[in-house]
N, C-alpha and C positions, 0 to 999 in steps of 0.2 A: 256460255254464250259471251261474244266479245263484244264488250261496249262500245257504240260506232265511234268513230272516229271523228273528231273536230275540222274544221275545214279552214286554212286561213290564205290571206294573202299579205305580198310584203311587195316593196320597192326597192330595187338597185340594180343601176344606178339609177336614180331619180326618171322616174315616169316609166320605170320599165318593171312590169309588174310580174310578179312569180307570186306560184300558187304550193299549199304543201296539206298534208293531212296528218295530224298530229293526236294522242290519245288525251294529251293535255296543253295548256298554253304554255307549261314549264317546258314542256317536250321542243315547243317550237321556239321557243326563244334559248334551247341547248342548242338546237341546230343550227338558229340561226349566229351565235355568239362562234361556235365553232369555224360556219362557213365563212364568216366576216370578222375575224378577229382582228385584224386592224381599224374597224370603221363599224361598230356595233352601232355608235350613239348615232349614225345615220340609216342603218337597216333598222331596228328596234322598233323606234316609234311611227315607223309606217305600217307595223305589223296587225291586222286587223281579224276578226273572228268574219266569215263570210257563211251563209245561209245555201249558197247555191254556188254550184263546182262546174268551173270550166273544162274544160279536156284536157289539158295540162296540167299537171302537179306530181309533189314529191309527197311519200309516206314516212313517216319518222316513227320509229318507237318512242317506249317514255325516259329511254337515255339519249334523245337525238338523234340517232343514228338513220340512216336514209335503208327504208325498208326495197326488196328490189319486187318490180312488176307480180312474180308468181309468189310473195308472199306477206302480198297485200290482204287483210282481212276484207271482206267482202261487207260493206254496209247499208 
């Protein structure tokens, strides 16, 4: 059994908000360090753990990597 999935949300550019599903917080801040390598110390510290999932979002494995639609674990 796969252990669900953490749910977070982040900012960039400032006020504009993205959503992602990650197995751990390390996972989300790979992906996010990846996606924003010029401008982490701005994406980073907007990065928050959220309870309840909008319709939008990205899945990450626990190296980062952005998981696609059909191999999304179901949680």
């Amino acid at each position: 059994m796969t252990p669900p999935l953490l749910k977070f949300r982040y900012e960039y550019p400032p006020g504009e908000a993205h959503f992602l599903e990650a197995p751990t917080a390390e996972a989300a801040v790979l992906f996010l360090r990846r996606t924003y390598p010029h401008n982490p110390v701005d994406v980073l510290p907007t990065l928050r753990e959220i309870s309840r999932w909008p319709a939008f979002w990205k899945t990450v494995d626990t190296q980062g990597l952005v998981l696609p639609d059909n191999a999304k674990p179901r949680s």
